[in-house]
C-alpha positions, 0 to 999 in steps of 0.5 A, spaced: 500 500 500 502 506 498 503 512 502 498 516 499 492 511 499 494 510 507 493 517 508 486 517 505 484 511 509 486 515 515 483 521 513 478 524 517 477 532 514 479 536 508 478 542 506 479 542 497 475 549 497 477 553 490 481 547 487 479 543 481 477 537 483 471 533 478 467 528 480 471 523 478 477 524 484 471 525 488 469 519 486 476 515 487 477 519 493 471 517 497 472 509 495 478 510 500 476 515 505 470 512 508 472 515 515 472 522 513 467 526 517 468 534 514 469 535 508 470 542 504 469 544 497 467 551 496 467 553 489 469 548 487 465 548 480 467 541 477 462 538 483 455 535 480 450 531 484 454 525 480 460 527 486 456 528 491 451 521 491 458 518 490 461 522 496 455 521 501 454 514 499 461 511 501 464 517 507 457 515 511 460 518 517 460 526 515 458 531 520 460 537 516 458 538 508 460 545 505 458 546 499 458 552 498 457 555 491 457 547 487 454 546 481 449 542 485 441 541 484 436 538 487 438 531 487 444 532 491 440 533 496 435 527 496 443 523 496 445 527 502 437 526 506 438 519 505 444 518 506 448 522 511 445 520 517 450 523 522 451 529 518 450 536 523 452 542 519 451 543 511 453 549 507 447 550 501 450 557 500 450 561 494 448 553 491 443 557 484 441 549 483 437 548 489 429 549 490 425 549 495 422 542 494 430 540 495 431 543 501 425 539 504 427 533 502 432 534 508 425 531 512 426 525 509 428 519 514 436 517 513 438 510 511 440 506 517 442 500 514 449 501 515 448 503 522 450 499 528 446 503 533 440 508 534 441 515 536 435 518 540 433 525 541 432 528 548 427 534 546 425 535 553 432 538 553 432 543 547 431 550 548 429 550 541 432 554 533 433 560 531 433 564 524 440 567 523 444 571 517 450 570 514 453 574 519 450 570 525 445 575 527 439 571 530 434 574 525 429 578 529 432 577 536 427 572 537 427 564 538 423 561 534 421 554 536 422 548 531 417 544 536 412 539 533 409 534 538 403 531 532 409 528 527 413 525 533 412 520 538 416 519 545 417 513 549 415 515 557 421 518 557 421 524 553 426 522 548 424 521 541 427 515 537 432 517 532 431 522 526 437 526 525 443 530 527 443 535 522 444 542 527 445 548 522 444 550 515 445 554 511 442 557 504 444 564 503 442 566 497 439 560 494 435 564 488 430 559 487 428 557 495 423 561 498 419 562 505 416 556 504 421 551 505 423 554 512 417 552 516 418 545 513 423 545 516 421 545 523 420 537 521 427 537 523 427 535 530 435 537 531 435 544 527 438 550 531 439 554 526 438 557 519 442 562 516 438 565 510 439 572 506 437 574 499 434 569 494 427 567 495 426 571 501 422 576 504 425 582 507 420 583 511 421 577 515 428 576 514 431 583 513 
């Protein structure tokens, strides 16, 4: 085995932000680099849903997707829904190909095929998620609870079976996504942050 398979095999984050790569070495990179758990590919124009389902079909422990300004549509999202499981923070930002019926697939349920156990959710625990800018500002100085007890059940105590783990998301300007995907959203029973700006949203309730 040479050197630079070892070093993907053990690889855990990367950052290829502005770089070159096309889908073919994202391909080849994710057969080997299946313990991955961030990965970085801002900018990265040669990135198509071909790479990304390749991706997140073999790396099943990522956390942290930034795909910032990638020439991804919606059918990279349905790929990362299912199979992204452990995912907790995905950048959408500047992603022109996305739609609002793509972001709602992130209400879809992951593939537990691969995993070895469940995760359970502790909603009692959860103080609930809030909108926020690309600068972090929390929209509107106010928390807006993502809480819906009718989609979910709990055991007696408190705590829901697992749905996911995704944390933060990102969707500036995301031109064709609008004010109606985010209350989808409240589906995720994790989410403690979106950050919006431009695209599709309306000022008065994001400004």
């Amino acid at each position: 085995m040479v050197a630079k398979e070892v070093v993907l095999i053990t690889l855990l984050k990367i950052n290829l932000g502005k770089s070159r790569i096309t889908d073919v070495s994202i391909v080849r990179m994710s057969h080997m680099a299946r313990r991955l758990v961030e990965i970085r590919l801002q900018w990265c124009n040669g990135i198509t849903d071909a790479g990304i389902h390749a991706l997140v079909q073999n790396c099943r422990r990522l956390r942290l997707i930034d795909l910032k300004s990638c020439s991804i549509t919606d059918e990279s999202l349905a790929s990362i829904a299912l199979l992204s499981e452990e995912l907790q923070s995905l950048d959408l930002s500047w992603c022109l190909g996305l739609s609002d019926e793509g972001v709602k697939k992130l209400l879809v349920q992951p593939d537990h095929s691969s995993s070895s156990s469940r995760r359970r959710i502790n909603r009692r625990s959860r103080s609930g998620g809030s909108y926020r800018n690309s600068s972090g500002r929390r929209i509107n100085g106010s928390k807006l609870s993502f809480r819906n007890d009718e989609s979910y059940s709990s055991d007696e105590s408190g705590e829901f079976p697992y749905e996911r783990c995704l944390e933060h998301l990102s969707i500036v300007w995301c031109s064709q996504v609008t004010d109606d995907c985010i209350a989808s959203l409240q589906g995720i029973p994790t989410l403690r942050s979106i950050e919006v700006a431009g695209g599709g949203f309306s000022k008065g309730r994001f400004a």
